[in-house]
C-alpha positions as CSV (number, residue, x, y, z in Angstrom):
1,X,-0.9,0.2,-5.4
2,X,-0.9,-3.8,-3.4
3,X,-2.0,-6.9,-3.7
4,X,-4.5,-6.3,-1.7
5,X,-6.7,-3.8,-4.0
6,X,-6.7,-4.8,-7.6
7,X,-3.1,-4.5,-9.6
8,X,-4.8,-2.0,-12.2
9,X,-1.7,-2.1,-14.9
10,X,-2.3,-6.1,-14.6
11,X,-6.0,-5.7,-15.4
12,X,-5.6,-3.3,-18.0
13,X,-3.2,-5.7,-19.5
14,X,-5.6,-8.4,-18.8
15,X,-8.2,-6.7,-20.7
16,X,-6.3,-5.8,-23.3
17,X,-5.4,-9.2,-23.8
18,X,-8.9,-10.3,-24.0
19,X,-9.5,-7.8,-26.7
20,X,-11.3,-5.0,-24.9
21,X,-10.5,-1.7,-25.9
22,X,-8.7,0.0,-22.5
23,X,-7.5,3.0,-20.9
24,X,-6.0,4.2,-18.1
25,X,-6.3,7.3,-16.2
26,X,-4.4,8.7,-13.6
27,X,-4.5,11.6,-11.4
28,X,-1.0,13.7,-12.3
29,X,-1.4,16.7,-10.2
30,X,-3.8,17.8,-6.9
31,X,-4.2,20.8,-5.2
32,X,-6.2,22.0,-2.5
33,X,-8.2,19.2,-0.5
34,X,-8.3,16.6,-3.8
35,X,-10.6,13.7,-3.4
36,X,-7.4,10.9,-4.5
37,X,-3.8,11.8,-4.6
38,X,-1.3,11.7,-7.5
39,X,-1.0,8.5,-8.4
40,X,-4.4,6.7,-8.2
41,X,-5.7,4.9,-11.4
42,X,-9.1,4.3,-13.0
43,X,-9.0,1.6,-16.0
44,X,-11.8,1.7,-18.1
45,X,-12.9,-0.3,-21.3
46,X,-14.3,0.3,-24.5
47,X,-17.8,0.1,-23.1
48,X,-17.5,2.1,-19.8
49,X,-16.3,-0.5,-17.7
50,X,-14.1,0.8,-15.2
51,X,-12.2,-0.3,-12.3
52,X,-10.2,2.1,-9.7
53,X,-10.6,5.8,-8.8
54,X,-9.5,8.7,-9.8
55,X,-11.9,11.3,-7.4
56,X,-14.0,8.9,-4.8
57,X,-16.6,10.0,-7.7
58,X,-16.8,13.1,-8.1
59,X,-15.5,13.5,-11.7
60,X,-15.6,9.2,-13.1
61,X,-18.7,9.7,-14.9
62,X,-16.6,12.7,-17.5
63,X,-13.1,10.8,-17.1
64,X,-15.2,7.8,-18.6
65,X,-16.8,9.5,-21.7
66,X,-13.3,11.1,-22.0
67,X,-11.4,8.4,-21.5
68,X,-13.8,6.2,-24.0
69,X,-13.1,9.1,-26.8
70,X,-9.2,8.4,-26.2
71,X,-9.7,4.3,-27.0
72,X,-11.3,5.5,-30.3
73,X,-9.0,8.0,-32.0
74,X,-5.3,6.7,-29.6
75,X,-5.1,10.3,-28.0
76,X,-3.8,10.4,-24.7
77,X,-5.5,13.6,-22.8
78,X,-5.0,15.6,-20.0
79,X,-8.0,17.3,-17.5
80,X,-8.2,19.6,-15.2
81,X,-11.3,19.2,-13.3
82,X,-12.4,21.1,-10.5
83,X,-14.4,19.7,-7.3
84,X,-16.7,21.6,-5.9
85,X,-17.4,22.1,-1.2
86,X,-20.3,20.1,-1.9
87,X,-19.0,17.2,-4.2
88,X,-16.0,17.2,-2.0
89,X,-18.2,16.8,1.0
90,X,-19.6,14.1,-0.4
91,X,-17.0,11.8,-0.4
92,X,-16.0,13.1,3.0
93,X,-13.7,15.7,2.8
94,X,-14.0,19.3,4.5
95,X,-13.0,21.6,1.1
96,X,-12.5,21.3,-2.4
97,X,-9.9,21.7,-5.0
98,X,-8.8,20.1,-7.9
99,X,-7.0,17.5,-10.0
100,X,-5.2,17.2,-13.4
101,X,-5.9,13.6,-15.0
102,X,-3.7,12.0,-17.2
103,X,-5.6,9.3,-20.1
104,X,-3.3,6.7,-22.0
105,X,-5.1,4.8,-23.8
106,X,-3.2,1.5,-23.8
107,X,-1.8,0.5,-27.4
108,X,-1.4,3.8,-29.4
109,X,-0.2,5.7,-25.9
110,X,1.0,3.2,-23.0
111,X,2.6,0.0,-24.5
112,X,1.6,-3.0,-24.0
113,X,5.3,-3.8,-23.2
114,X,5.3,-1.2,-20.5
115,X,2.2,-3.0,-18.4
116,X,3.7,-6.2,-18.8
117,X,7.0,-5.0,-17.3
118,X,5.2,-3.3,-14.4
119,X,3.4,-6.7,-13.8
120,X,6.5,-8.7,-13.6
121,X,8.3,-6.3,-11.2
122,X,5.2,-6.3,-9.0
123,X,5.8,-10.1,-9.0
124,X,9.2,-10.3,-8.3
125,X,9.0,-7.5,-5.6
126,X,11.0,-5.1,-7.4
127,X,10.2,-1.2,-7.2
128,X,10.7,0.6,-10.6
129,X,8.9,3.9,-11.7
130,X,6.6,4.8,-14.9
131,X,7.8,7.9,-16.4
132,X,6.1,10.0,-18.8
133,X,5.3,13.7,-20.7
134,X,1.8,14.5,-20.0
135,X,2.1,17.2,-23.3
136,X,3.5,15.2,-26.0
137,X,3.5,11.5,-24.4
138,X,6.9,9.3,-24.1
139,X,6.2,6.4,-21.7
140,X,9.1,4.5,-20.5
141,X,10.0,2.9,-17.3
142,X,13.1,3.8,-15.5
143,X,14.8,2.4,-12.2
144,X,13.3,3.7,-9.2
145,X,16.9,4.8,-7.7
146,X,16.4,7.5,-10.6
147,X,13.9,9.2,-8.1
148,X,15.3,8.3,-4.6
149,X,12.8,10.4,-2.5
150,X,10.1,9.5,-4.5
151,X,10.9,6.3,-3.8
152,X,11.3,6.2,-0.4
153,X,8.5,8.0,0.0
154,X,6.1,6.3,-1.8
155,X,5.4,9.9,-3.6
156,X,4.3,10.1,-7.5
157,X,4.1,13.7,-9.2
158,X,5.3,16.1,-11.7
159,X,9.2,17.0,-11.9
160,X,9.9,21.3,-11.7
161,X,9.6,21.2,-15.5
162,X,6.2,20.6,-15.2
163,X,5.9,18.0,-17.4
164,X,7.3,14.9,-16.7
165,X,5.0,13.0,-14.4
166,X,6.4,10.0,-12.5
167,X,4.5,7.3,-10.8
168,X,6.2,5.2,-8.5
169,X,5.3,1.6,-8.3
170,X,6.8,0.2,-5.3
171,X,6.5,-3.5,-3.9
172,X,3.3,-3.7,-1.9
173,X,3.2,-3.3,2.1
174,X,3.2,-6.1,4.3
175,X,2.1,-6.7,8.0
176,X,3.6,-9.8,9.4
177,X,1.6,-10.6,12.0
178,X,3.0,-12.9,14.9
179,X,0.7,-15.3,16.9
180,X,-3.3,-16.1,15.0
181,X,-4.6,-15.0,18.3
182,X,-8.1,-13.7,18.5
183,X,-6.7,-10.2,17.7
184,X,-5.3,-11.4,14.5
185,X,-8.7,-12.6,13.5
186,X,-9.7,-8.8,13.0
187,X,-6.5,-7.1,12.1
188,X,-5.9,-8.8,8.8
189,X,-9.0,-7.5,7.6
190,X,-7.8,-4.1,8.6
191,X,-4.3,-4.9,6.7
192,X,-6.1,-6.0,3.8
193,X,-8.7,-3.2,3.5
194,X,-5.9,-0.5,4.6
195,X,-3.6,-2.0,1.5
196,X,-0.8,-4.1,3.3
197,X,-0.5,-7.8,2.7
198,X,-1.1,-9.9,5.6
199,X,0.8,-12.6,7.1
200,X,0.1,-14.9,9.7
201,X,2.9,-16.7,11.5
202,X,2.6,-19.2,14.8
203,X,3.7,-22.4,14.8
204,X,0.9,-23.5,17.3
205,X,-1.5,-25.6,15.0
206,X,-4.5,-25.0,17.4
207,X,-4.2,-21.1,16.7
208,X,-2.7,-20.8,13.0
209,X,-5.9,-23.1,11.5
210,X,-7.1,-22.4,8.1
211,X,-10.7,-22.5,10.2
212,X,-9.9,-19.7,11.8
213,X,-8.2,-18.0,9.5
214,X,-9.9,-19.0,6.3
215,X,-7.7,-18.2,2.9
216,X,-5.4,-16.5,4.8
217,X,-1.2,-16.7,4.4
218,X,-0.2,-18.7,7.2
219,X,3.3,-19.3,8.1
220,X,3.7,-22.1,10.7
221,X,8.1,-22.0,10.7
222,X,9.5,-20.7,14.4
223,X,8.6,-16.5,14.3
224,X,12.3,-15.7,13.4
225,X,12.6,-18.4,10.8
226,X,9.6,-17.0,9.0
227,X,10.7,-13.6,8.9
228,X,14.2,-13.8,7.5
229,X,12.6,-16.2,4.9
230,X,10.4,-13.5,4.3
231,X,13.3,-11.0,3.7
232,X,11.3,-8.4,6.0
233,X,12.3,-4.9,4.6
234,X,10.8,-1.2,5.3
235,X,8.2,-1.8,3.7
236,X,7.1,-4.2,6.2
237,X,4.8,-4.1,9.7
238,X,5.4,-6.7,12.0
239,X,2.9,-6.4,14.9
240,X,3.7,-9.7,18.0
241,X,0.7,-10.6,20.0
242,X,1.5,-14.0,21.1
243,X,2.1,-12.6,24.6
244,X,4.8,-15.8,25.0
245,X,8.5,-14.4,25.1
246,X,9.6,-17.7,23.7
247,X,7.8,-16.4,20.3
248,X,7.9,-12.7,20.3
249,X,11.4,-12.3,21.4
250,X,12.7,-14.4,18.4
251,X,10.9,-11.9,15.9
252,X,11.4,-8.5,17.8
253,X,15.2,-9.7,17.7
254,X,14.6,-10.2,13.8
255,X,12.5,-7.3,13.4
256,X,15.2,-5.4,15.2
257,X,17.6,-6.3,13.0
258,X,16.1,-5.3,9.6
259,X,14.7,-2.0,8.6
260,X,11.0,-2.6,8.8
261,X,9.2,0.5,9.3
262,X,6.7,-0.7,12.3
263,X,7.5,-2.8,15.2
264,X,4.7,-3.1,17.7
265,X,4.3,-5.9,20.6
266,X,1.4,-6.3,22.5
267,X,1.7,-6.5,26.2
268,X,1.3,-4.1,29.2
269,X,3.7,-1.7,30.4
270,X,5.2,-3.9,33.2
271,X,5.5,-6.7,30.3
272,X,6.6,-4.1,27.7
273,X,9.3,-3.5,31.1
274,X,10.3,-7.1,31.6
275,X,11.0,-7.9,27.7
276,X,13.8,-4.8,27.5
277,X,15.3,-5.9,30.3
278,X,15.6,-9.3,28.3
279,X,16.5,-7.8,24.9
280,X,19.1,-5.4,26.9
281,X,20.7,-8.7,27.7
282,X,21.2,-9.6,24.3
283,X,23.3,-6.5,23.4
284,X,20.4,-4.0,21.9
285,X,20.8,-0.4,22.8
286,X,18.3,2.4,24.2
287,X,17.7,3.7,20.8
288,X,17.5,0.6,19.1
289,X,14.6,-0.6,21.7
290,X,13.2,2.4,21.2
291,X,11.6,1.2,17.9
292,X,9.3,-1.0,19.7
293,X,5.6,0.3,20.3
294,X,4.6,-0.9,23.4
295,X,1.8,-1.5,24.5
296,X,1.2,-2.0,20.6
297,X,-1.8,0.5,19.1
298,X,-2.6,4.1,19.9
299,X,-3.9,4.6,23.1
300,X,-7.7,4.6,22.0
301,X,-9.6,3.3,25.3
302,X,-10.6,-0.1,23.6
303,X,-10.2,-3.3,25.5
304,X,-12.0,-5.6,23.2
305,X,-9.9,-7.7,20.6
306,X,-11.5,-5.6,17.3
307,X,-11.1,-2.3,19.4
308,X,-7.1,-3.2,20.1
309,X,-7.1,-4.2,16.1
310,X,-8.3,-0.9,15.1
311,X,-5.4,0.9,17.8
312,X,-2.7,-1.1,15.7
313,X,-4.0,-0.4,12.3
314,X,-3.9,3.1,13.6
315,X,-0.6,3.6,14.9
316,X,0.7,1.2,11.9
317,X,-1.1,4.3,9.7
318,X,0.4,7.1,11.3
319,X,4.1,5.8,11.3
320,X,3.7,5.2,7.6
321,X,2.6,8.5,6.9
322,X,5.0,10.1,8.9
323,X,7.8,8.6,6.4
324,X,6.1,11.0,3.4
C-alpha cells in the first residue's frame, strides 16, 4: 500500500465524499498459490466502478456484484472463492488455491472516520493497523506496536481466533537514489512500478534536471544532508551510483548509520575494495560494511544502464522479502 499505486482508503473516502455509493474489499485469508495476498483492496462504487485488486482477475467480476449488493442493504460480507489451475494460470501463476474476501461497505460497516484516520497517518508517515471481526464486524484502528511482527513484517492476516483480521498500513517504501546518472533514469520507474517512492538526490545541476528527470523528487542538498533530512529509516533503499567518493561516501556513511533495509553502491569490485579501505578509516567494522551490496544488483550478466536497473530492483526485491 504506497504512494506510488493508488491510496485506496483515500479514494474510497474521496468517493464517498463525492457522494458515490462505495465499498471496499479485501482479501482476509489465502491459501495455496492465491492470485493477491492478504491485504490487497479492491474499492468499488455504486455503479461498478472499481479500483484495486483483489485476484489479478480472476474473481472481480463476482466481488463487484457482491460488493454492489453490500452498498444497497449496509452488509459487510465475507467470500470464499476458489481459483481454478487454469484461471490461476492466467494471471501467471503455476497452481491454484483460494481466497476469503472481506466487503465493508463504507458508511453502515467501515466509518468514514476510520478512512480519514488512515489517510492522515499515511500523510504524516505514521504506521497504525485496521482491525476488525470478519463475522459480526467491529472496525477500529489500533497502534501498530499492538502487532509488532506484523509490523515489521509488513504481514496483514487473521489472529488464532480466527476472526479478527488485521491489516497493517505501514508508511510507504522509499528508494533514495544518489547521483541522476543515466542509471537513475530507468530505475525510478522500476521503484515506482515495484511500489517504493523514489528519490533523486545530486547536487550536480547538469545531472539532477527536471529534463531529465521530468516530475520526479529531486533533492539537490550534499547526499548526507539530504538523507538525514529525509529521516531514512528501514523502510528505506538507498542505492549510490555517482561513482565519485566525494558523494557516495557521505551517504553510505549516513546510510550506515540508520537502519535502512538496502544499501547498495555501484562500482567494481576493486572500487567496491578501495571504498572499505576508506570507510575502515572512519571507524566502521567488518560486519557493519558488510551491509553494503557491492557491485550493487544481482549478478544478472547486463552491462547496459536499464539491464544494471533491473539487477538493483532485483536484489532491492529479494532483501525486502527476505525480512517477511
Amino acid at each position: 500500500m504506497t504512494d506510488t499505486i493508488t491510496y485506496l482508503p483515500q479514494l474510497a473516502l474521496d468517493w464517498h465524499r463525492a457522494g458515490r455509493g462505495v465499498a471496499i474489499a479485501t482479501v482476509v485469508q489465502t491459501w495455496g498459490s492465491a492470485p493477491r495476498p492478504v491485504g490487497s483492496q479492491l474499492v468499488i462504487d455504486a455503479d461498478g466502478a472499481m479500483e484495486g485488486s483483489v485476484s489479478g482477475g480472476c474473481v472481480e467480476g463476482a466481488v463487484i456484484t457482491e460488493a454492489i449488493d453490500a452498498i444497497a442493504d449496509g452488509e459487510q460480507r465475507l467470500l470464499t472463492f476458489g481459483v481454478s489451475d487454469d484461471e490461476a494460470f492466467a494471471v501467471g501463476l503455476a497452481c491454484g488455491g483460494e481466497i476469503k474476501v472481506l466487503i465493508e461497505p463504507v458508511g453502515p460497516i467501515m466509518p468514514v472516520e476510520i478512512l480519514e484516520r488512515l489517510t492522515d497517518a499515511r500523510l504524516e508517515a505514521h504506521p497504525v493497523v485496521y482491525v476488525t471481526d470478519i463475522i459480526k464486524s467491529r472496525p477500529r484502528l489500533q497502534a501498530a506496536t499492538t502487532f509488532p511482527d506484523r509490523q515489521r513484517t509488513d504481514t496483514s492476516g487473521i489472529e488464532e481466533d480466527g476472526r479478527t483480521f488485521v491489516a497493517v498500513f505501514n508508511p510507504p517504501l522509499r528508494m533514495i537514489i544518489v547521483g541522476a546518472v543515466h542509471i537513475a533514469q530507468h530505475l525510478v520507474g522500476m521503484a515506482r512500478a515495484c511500489g517504493y517512492q523514489p528519490i533523486l538526490v545530486d547536487p550536480r545541476p547538469a545531472f539532477a534536471s527536471a529534463a531529465r528527470f521530468p516530475g520526479e523528487t529531486i533533492r539537490d542538498e550534499w547526499p548526507d544532508e539530504a538523507l538525514r533530512d529525509l529521516k531514512i529509516d528501514a523502510r528505506t533503499a538507498v542505492v549510490t551510483l555517482t561513482h565519485d567518493p566525494k558523494l557516495d561516501d557521505p551517504a553510505i556513511v549516513t546510510a550506515l548509520e540508520s537502519e535502512v533495509f538496502y544499501l547498495g553502491c555501484l562500482g567494481s569490485t576493486r572500487t567496491h575494495a578501495k571504498r572499505l579501505e576508506r570507510l575502515k578509516e572512519v571507524g566502521f567494522t567488518e560486519a557493519e560494511l558488510a551491509r553494503i551490496h557491492a557491485p550493487v544488483g544481482l549478478d544478472l550478466g547486463g552491462r547496459q544502464p536499464a539491464e544494471i536497473a533491473v539487477s538493483i530492483i532485483a536484489e532491492v526485491t529479494q532483501n525486502l522479502r527476505k525480512r517477511s
